[in-house]
C-alpha positions as CSV (number, residue, x, y, z in Angstrom):
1,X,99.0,212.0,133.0
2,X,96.0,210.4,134.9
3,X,93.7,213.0,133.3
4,X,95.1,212.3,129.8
5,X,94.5,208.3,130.4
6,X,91.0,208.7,132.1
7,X,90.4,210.7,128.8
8,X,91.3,208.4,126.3
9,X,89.6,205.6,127.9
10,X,86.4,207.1,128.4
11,X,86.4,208.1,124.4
12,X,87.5,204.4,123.5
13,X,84.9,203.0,125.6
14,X,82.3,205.3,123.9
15,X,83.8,204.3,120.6
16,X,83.2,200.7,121.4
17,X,79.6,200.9,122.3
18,X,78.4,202.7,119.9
19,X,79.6,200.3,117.4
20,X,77.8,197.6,118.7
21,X,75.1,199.2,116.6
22,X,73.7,197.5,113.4
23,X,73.3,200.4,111.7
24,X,77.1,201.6,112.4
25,X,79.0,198.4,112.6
26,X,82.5,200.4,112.0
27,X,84.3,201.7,114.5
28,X,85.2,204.6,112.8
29,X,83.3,206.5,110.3
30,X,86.0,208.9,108.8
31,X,90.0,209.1,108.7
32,X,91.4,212.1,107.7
33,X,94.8,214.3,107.5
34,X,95.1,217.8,108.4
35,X,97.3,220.9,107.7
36,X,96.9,223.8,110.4
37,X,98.5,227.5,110.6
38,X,98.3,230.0,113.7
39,X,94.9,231.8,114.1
40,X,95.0,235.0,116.3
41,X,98.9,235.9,117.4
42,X,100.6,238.3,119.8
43,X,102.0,241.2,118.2
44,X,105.8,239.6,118.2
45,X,104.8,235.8,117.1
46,X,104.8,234.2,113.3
47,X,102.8,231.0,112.8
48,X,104.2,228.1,111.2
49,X,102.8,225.2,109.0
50,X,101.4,222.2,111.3
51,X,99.6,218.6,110.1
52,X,97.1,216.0,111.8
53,X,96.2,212.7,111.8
54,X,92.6,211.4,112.8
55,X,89.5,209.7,113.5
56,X,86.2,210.9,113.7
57,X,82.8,208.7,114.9
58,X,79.9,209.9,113.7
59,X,76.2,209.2,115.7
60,X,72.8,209.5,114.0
61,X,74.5,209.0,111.0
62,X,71.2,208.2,108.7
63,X,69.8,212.0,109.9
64,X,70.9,215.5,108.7
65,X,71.7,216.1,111.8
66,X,74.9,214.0,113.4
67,X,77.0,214.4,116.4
68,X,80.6,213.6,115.5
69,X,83.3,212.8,117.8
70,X,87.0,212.8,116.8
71,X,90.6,211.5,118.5
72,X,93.2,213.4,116.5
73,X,96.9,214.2,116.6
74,X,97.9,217.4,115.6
75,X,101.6,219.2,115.1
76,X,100.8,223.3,116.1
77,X,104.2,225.7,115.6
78,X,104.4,229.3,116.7
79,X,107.3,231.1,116.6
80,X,108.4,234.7,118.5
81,X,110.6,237.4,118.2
82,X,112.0,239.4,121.0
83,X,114.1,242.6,120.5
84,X,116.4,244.8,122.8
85,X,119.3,247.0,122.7
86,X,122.2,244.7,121.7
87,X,120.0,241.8,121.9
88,X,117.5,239.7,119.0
89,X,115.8,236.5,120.7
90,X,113.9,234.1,118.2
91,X,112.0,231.2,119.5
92,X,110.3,228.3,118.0
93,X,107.6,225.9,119.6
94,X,106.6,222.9,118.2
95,X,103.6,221.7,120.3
96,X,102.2,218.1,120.7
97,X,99.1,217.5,120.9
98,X,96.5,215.4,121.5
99,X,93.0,216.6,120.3
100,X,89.5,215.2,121.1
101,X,86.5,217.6,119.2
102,X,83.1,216.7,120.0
103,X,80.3,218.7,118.0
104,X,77.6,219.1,115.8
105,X,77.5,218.9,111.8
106,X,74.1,219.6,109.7
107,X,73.9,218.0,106.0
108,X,72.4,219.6,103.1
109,X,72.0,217.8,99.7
110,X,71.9,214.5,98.5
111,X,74.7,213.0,95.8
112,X,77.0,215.9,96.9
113,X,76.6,216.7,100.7
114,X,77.7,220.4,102.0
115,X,77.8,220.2,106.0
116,X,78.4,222.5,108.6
117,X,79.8,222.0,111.6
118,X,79.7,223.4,115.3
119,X,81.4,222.5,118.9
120,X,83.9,221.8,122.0
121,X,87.5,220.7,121.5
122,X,90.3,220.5,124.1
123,X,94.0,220.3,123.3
124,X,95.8,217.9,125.4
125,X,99.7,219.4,124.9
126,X,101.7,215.8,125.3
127,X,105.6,218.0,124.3
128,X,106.6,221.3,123.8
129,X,110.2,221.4,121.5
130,X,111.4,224.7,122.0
131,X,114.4,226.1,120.1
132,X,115.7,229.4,121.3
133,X,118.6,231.3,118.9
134,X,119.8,234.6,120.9
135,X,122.0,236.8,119.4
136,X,124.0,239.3,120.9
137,X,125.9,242.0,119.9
138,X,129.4,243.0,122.5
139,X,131.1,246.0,123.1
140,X,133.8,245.3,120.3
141,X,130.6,245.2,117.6
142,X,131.3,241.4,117.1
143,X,128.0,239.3,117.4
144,X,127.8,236.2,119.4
145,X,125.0,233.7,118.9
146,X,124.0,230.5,121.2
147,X,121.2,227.9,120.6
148,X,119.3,225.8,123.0
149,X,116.8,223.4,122.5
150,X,114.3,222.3,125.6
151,X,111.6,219.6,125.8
152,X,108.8,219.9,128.2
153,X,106.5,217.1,128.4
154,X,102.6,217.4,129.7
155,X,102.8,221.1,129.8
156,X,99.2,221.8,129.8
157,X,95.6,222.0,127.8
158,X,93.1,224.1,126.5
159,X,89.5,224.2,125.7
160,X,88.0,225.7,123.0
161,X,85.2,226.3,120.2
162,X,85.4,224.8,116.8
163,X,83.3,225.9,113.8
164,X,83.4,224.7,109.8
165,X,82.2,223.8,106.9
166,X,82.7,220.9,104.5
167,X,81.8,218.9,101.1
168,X,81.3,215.2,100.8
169,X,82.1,214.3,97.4
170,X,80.8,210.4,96.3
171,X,83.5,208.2,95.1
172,X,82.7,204.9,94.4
173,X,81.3,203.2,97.3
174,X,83.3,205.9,100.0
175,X,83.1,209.9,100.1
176,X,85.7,212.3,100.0
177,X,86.1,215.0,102.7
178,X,87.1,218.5,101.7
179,X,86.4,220.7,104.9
180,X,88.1,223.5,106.7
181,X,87.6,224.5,110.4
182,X,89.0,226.9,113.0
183,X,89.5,226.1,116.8
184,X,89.6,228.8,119.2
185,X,90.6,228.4,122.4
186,X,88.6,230.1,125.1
187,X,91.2,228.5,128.4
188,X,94.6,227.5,128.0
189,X,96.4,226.1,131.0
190,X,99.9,226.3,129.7
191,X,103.1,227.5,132.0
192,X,104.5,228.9,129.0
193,X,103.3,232.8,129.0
194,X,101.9,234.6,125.8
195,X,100.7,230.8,124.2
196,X,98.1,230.7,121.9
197,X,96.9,227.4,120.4
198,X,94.5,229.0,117.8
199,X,94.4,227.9,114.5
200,X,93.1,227.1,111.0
201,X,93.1,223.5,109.4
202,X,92.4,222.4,105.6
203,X,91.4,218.3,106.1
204,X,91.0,215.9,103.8
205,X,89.3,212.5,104.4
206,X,87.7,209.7,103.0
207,X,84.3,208.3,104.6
208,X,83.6,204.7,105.0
């Protein structure tokens, strides 16, 4: 918890002193929402629809070259299926998490703007919801099923490499974000064995 405070502090703080600026007198630069589905997956896993919520700062924001820096919420699910004699296990996670990218993005063009974007992202996992069906099959050949649900809260983090590309599409006075990314993560500190927090995202914004 003290890591994920000393995190979120340090990235405020940096939020606030760049917009002392003239030239960036915002806060924030872009808001955007997110829908996310599982990248690379064990053998026995399915991936699930996710969404995100967020901000992003952008620095050097006059040059083709910026530096962008994001505080995001995103909603990952995986799901896995487990097999035996006389025994089927399905389990669903819904993970929590808090997401802070920090990268590059190059602009080409000038009404329309195509970007690309490279760079570092951790996952801070705030909750894990797992629900676990088993079913079972006795010696009669009836079936017996039993649910539990479990909550784990601050049950790890990852670090990873995020890559993309993007259009900025002029609307009135603002711009309209059409982008699509993948993170992969290259550490994942989570006590929950065979959990992958890769994945794809389709965002949509709108720049101030």
């Amino acid at each position: 918890m003290k890591h994920l405070f000393t995190t979120l502090l340090c990235l405020l703080a940096l939020f606030w002193a760049y917009s002392q600026e003239k030239e960036q007198p915002y806060l924030v630069d872009e808001y955007n929402i997110s829908l996310n589905r599982a990248g690379f997956k064990p053998l026995n896993s399915n991936d699930g629809l996710g969404f995100g919520i967020g901000i992003t700062r952008l620095l050097r924001q006059q040059k083709k070259l910026n530096v962008s820096i994001g505080f995001e919420y995103n909603l990952t699910r995986r799901y896995y299926e487990y097999t035996s004699f006389k025994k089927e296990q399905y389990i669903k996670h819904n993970l929590n998490n808090i997401t802070i990218p920090i990268g590059l993005r190059y602009n080409l063009g000038q009404k329309i703007i195509f970007f690309m974007e490279f760079g570092l992202f951790t996952d801070i996992v705030f909750r894990i919801k797992t629900k676990v069906l088993t079913i079972t099959q006795n010696i009669d050949e009836t079936t017996k099923k039993t649910e539990g649900i479990y909550i784990h809260s601050l049950p790890g983090h990852s670090f990873g490499l995020t890559n993309g590309i993007g259009l900025k599409i002029p609307i009135n006075n603002r711009q309209l974000i059409i982008k699509t990314d993948y993170r992969f993560e290259f550490y994942f500190g989570y006590y929950l064995e065979n959990m992958f927090n890769n994945y794809y995202r389709i965002v949509f914004g709108l720049s101030i």
